[in-house]
N, C-alpha and C positions, 0 to 999 in steps of 0.2 A: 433553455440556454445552457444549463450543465451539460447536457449529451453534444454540443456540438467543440467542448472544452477538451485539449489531450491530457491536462494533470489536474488532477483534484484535489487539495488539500483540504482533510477533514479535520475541524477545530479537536482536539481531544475533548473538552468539554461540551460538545455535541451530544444530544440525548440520545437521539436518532442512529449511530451510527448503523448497524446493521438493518436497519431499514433503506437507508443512502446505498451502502455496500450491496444490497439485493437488488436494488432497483437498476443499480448499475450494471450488473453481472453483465457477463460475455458482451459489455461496451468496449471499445479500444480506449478506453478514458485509463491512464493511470493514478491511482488511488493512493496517496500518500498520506501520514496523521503521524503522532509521536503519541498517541491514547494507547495506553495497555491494553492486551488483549484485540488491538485493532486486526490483526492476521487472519487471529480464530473468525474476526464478524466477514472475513472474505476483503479484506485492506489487501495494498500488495507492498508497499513499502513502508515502513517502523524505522522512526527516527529516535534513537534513546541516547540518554548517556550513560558511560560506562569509565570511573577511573578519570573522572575530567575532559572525557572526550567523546566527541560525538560517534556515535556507529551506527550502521542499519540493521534490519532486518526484512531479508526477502521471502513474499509469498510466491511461490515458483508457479504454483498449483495454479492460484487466482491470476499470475501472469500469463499462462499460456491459455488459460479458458479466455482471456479476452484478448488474444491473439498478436501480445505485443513480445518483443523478445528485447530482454536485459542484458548490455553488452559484458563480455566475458570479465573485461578487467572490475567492472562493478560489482560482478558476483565473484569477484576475489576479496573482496574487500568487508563484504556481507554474510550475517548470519543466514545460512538458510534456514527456511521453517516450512 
């Protein structure tokens, strides 16, 4: 049932996660989580906060390997990593 989903939210407290994130590779599924370090395990978007406010971080890499593309004003707004 997850491969036929376009967004994934990964709980941060997931053991698993780079195991989720590999299995998924080069799917069209977008990978979202707010878990540290989710980028490094192949995540494509990082929700933190920063200052009392919410901000992203974008995996570009793990975006374009699964062939979805991030509209431009999003990646104004975002850390790339």
């Amino acid at each position: 049932e997850i491969k036929s989903c376009h967004i994934l939210y990964v709980n941060p407290s997931e053991p698993n996660i780079d195991r989720i994130t590999a299995g998924l590779k080069g799917k069209n599924i977008l990978l979202v989580s707010e878990a540290p370090g989710f980028l490094d395990q192949g995540g494509m978007i990082r929700f933190f906060t920063k200052n009392n406010k919410t901000q992203l971080q974008i995996n570009l890499q793990a975006t374009q390997a699964a062939n979805l593309i991030i509209s431009s004003k999003l990646l104004r707004l975002a850390e790339i990593k």
